[in-house]
OpenMM code with the backbone's topology and positions (N, CA, C; nanometers):
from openmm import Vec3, app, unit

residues = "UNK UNK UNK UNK UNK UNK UNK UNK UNK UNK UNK UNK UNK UNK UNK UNK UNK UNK UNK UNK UNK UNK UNK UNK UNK UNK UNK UNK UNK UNK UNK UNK UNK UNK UNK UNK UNK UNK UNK UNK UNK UNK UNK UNK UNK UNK UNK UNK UNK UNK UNK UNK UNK UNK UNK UNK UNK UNK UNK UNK UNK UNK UNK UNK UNK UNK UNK UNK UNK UNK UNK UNK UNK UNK UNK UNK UNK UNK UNK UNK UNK UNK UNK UNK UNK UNK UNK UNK UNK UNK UNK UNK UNK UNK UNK UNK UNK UNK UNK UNK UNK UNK UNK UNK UNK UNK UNK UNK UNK UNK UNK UNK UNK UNK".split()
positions = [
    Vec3(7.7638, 3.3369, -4.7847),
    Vec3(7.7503, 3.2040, -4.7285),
    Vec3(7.7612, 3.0997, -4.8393),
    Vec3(7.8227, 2.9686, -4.8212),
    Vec3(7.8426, 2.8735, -4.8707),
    Vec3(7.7443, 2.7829, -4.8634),
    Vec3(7.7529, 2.7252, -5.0037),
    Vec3(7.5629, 2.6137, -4.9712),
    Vec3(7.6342, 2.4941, -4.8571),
    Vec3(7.7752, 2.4538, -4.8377),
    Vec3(7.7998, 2.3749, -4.7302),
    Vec3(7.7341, 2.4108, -4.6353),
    Vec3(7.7718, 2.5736, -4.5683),
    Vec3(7.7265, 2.6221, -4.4613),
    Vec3(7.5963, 2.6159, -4.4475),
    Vec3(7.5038, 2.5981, -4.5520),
    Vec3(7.3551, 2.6401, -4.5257),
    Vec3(7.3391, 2.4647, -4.5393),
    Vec3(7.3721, 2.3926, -4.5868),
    Vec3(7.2864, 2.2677, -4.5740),
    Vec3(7.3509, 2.2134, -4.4262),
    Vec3(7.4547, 2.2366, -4.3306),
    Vec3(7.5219, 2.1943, -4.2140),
    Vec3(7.4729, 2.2742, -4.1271),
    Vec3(7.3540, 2.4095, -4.1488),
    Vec3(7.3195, 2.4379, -4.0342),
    Vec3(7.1645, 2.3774, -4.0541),
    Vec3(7.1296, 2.3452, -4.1691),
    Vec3(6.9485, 2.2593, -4.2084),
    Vec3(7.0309, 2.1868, -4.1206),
    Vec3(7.0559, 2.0920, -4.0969),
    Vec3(7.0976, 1.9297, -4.0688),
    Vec3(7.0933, 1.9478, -3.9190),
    Vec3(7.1770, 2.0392, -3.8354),
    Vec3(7.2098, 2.0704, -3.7150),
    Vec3(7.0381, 2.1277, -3.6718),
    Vec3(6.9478, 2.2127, -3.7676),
    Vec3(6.8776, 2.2433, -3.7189),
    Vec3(6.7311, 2.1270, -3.6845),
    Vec3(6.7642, 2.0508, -3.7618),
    Vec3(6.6991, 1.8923, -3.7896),
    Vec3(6.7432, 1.8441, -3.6839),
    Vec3(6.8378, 1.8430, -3.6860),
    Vec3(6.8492, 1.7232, -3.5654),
    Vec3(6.8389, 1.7627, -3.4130),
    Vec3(6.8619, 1.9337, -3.3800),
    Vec3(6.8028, 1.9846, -3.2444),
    Vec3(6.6745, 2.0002, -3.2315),
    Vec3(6.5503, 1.9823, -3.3312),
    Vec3(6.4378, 1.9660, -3.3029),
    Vec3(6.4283, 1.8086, -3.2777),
    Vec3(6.4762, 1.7199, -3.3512),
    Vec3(6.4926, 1.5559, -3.3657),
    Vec3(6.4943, 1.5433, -3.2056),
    Vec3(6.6332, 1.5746, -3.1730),
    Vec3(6.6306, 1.5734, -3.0104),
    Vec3(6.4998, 1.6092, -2.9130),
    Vec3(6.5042, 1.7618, -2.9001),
    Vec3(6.3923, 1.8170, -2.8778),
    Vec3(6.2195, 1.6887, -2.8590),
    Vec3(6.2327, 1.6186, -2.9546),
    Vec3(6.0857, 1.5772, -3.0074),
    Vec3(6.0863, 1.4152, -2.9415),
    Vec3(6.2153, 1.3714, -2.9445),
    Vec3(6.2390, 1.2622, -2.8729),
    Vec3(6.2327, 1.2697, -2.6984),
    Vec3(6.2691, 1.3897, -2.6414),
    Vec3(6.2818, 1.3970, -2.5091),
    Vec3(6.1385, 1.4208, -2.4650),
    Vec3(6.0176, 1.4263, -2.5736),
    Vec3(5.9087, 1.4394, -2.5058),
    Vec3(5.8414, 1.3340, -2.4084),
    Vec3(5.7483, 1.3313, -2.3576),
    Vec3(5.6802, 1.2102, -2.2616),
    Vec3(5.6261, 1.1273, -2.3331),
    Vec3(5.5440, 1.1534, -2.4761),
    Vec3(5.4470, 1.1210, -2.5213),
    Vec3(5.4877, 1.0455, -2.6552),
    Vec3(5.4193, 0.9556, -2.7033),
    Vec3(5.4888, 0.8618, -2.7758),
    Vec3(5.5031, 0.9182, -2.9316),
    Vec3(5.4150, 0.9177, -2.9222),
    Vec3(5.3654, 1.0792, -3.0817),
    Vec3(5.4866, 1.1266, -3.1383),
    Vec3(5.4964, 1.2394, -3.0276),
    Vec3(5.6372, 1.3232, -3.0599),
    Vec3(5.7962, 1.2203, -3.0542),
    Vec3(5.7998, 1.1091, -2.9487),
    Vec3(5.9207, 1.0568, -2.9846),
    Vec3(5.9346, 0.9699, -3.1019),
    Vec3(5.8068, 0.9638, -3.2196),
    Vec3(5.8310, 0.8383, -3.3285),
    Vec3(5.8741, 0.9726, -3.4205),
    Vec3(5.7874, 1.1171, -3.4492),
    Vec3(5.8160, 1.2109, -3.5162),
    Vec3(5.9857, 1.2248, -3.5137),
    Vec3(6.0141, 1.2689, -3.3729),
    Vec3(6.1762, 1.2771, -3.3262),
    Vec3(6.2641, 1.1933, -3.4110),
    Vec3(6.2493, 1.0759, -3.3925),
    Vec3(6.2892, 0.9428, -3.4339),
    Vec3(6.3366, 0.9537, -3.6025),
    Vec3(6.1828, 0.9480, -3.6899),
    Vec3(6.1693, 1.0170, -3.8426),
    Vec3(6.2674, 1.1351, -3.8704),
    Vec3(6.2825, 1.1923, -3.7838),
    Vec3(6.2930, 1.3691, -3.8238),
    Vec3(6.5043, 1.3155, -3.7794),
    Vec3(6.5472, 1.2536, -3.7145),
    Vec3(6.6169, 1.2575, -3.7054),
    Vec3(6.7437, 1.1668, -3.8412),
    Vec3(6.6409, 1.0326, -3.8587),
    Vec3(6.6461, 0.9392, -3.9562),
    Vec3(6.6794, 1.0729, -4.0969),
    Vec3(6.5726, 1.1901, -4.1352),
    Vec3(6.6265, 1.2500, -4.1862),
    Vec3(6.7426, 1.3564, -4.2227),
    Vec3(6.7745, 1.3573, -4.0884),
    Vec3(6.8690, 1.3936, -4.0811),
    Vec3(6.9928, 1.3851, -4.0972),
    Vec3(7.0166, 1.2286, -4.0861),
    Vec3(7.1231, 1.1420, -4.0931),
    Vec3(7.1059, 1.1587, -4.2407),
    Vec3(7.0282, 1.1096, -4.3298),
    Vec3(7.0080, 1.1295, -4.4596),
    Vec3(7.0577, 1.1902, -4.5184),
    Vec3(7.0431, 1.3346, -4.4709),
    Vec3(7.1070, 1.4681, -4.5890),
    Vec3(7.2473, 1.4736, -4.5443),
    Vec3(7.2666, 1.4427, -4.4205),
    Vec3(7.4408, 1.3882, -4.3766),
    Vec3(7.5050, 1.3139, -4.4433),
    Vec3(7.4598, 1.1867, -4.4980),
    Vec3(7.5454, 1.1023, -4.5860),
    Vec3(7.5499, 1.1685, -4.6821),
    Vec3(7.4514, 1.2203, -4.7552),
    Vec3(7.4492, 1.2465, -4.9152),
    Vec3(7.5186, 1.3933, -4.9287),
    Vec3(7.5071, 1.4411, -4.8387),
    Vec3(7.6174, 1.5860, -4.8128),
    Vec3(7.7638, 1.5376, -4.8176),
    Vec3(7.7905, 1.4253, -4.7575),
    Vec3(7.8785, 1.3777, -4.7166),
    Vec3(8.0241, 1.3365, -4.8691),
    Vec3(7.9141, 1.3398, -4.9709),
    Vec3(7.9591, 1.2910, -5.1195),
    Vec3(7.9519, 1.4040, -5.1800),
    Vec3(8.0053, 1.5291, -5.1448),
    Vec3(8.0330, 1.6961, -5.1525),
    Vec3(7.9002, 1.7023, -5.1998),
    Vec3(7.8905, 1.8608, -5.2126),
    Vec3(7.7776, 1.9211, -5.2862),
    Vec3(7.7981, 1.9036, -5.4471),
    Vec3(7.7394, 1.8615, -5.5268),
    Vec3(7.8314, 1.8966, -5.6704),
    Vec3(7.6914, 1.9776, -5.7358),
    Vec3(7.7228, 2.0454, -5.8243),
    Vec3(7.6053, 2.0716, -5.9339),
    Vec3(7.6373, 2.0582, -6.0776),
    Vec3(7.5535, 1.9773, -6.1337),
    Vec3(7.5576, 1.9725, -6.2860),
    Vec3(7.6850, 1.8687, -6.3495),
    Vec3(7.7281, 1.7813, -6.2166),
    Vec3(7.7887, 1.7074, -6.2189),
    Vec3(7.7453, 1.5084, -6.2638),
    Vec3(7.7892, 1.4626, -6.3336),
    Vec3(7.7193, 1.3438, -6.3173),
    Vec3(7.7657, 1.2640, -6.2464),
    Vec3(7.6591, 1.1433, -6.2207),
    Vec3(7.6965, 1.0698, -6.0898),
    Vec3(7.7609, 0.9137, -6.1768),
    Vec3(7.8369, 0.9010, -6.2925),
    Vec3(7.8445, 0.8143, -6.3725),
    Vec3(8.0153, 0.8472, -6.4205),
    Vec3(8.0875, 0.7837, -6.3844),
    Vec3(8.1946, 0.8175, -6.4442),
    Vec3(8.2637, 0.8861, -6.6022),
    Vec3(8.3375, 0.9686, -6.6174),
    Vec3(8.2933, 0.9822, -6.7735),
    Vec3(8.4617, 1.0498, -6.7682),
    Vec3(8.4987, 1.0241, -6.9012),
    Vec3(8.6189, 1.1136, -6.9180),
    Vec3(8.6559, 1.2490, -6.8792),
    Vec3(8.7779, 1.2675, -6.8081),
    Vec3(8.7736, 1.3890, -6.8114),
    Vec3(8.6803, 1.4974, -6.7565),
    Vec3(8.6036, 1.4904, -6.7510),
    Vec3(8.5041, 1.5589, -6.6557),
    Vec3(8.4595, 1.5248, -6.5226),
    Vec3(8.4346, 1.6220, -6.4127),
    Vec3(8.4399, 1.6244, -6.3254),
    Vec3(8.3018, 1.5269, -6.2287),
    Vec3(8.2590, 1.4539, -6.1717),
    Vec3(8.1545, 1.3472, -6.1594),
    Vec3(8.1756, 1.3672, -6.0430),
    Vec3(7.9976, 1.2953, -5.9665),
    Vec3(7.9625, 1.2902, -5.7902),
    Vec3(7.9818, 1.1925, -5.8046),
    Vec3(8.0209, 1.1627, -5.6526),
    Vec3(8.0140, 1.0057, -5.5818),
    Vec3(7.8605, 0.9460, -5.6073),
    Vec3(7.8634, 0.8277, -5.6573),
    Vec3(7.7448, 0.7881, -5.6306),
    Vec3(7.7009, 0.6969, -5.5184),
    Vec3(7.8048, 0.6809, -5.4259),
    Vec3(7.7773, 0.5875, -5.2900),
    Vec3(7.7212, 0.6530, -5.2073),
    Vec3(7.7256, 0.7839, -5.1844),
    Vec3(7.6184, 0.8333, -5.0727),
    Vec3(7.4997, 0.8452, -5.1404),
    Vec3(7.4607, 0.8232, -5.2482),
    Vec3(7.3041, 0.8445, -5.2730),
    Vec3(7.2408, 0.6928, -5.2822),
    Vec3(7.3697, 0.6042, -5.3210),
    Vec3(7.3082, 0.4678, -5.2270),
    Vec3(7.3435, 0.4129, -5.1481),
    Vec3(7.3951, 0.4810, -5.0429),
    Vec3(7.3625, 0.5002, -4.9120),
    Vec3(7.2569, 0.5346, -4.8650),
    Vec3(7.1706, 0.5962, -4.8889),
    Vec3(7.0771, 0.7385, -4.8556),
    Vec3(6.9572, 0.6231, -4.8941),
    Vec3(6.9725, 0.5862, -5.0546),
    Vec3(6.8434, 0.5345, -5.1001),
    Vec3(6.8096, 0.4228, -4.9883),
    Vec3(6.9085, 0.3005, -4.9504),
    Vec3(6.9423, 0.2016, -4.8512),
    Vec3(6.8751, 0.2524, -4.7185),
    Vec3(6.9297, 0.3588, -4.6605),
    Vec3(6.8693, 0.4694, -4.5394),
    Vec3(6.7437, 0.4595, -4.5302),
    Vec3(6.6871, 0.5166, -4.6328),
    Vec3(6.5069, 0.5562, -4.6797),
    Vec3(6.4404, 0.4526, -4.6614),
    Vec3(6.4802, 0.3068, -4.7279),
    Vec3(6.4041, 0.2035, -4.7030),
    Vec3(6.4223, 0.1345, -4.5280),
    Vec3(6.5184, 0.1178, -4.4937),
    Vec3(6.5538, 0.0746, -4.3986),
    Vec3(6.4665, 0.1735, -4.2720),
    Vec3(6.4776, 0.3334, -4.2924),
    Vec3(6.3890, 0.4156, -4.2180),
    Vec3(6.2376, 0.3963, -4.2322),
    Vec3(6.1601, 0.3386, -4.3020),
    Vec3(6.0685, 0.3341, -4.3338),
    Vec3(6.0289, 0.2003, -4.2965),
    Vec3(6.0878, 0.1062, -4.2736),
    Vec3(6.1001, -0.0100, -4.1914),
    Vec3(6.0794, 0.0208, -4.0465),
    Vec3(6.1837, 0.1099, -4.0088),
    Vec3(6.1561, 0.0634, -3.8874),
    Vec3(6.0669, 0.2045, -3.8421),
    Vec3(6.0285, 0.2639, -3.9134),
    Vec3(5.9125, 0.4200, -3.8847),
    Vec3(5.8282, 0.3311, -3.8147),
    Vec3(5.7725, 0.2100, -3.8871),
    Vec3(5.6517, 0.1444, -3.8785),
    Vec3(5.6747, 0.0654, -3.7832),
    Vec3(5.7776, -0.0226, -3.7696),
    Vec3(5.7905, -0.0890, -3.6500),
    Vec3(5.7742, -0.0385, -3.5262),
    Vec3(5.8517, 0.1079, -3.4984),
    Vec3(5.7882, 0.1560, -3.3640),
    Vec3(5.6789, 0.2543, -3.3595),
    Vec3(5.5546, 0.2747, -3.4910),
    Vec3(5.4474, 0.2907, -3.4452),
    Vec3(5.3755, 0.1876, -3.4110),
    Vec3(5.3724, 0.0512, -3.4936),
    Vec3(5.3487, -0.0711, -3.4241),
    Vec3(5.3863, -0.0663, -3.2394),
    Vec3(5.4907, -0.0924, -3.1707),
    Vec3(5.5539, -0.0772, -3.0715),
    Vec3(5.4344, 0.0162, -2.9757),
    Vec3(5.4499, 0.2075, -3.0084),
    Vec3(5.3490, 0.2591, -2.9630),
    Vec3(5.2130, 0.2321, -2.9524),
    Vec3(5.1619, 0.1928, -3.0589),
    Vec3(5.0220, 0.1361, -3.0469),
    Vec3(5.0450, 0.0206, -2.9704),
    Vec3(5.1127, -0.0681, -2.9439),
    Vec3(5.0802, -0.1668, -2.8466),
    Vec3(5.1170, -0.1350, -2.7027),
    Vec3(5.1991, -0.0707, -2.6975),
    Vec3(5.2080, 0.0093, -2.5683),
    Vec3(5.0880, 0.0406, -2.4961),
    Vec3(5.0446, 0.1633, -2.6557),
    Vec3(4.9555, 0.2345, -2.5598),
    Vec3(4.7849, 0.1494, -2.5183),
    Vec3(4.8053, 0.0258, -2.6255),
    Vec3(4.7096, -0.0924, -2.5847),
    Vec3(4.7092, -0.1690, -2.4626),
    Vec3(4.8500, -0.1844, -2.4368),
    Vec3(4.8977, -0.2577, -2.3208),
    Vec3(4.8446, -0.1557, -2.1852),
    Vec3(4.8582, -0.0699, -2.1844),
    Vec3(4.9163, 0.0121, -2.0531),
    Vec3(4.7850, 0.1140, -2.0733),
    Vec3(4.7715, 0.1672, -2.1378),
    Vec3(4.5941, 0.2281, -2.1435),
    Vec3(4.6874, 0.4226, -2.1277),
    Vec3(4.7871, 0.4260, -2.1701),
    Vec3(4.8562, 0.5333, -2.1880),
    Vec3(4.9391, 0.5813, -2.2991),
    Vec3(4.9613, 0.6830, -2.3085),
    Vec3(5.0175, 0.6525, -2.4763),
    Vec3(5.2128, 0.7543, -2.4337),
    Vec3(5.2168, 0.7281, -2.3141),
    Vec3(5.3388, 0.7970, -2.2328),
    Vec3(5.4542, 0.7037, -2.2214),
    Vec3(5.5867, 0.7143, -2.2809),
    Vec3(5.6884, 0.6734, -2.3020),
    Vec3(5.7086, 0.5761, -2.1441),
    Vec3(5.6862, 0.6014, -2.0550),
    Vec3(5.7472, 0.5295, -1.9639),
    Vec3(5.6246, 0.4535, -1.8570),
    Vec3(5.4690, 0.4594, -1.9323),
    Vec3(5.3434, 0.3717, -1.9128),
    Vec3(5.2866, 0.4343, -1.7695),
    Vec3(5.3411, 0.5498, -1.7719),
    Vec3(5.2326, 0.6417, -1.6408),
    Vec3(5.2066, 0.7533, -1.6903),
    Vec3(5.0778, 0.7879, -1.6322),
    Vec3(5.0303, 0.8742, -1.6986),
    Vec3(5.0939, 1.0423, -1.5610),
    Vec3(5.0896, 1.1239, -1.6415),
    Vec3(5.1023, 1.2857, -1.5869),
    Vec3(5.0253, 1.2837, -1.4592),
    Vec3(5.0883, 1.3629, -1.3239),
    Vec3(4.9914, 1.3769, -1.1778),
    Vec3(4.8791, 1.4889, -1.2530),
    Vec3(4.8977, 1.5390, -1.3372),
    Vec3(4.8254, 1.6604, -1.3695),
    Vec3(4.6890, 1.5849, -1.3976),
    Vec3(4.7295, 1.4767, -1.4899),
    Vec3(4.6087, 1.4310, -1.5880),
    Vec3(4.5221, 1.2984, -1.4541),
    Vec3(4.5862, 1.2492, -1.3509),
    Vec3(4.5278, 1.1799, -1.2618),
    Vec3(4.3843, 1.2458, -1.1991),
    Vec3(4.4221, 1.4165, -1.1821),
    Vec3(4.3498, 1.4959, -1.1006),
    Vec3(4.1499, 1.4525, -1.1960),
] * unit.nanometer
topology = app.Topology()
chain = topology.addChain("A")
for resn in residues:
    res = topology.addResidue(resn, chain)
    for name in ("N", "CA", "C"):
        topology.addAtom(name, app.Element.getBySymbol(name[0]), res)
């Protein structure tokens, strides 16, 4: 196996739990989803600027060098994800202030009525 192959099935496997965690009811699991997917996209860009090893990210004669735009891409990503992580736990907490539920669509489960 190729480290392509193994970091494109991490990524795929990231992002079918990402899914997974977003389709839940509960607000919890869709901000996790949300994060988990944000990382995902992450190792996508910076994958995206090949795998290299022992390569520098600085131009130099003759020798072989990484892109350095997907890692600032990525760095750009991180902050920007971390922005808005917080914005929609903000969001959830007022939700679940507003509505006295902490359930994506402000009703609660027939189970949990009983």
């Amino acid at each position: 196996m190729t480290m392509e192959f193994l970091v494109a099935t991490g990524i795929g496997w990231v992002t079918a739990c990402a899914i997974y965690l977003m389709l839940r009811g509960r607000t919890f699991p869709v901000v996790l989803g949300l994060s988990l997917l944000g990382y995902a996209v992450n190792v996508f860009i910076f994958a995206m600027g090949r795998l290299w090893s022992g390569a520098p990210p600085i131009l130099t004669r003759g020798a072989e060098v990484a892109d350095p735009l997907p890692q600032a891409l990525v760095l750009t990503a991180i902050v920007i994800g971390f922005a808005t992580t917080g914005f929609v736990i903000e969001m959830a907490l007022r939700s679940r202030h507003e509505s006295g539920t902490d359930h994506v669509d402000g009703r609660a489960d027939k189970t949990e009525q009983a």
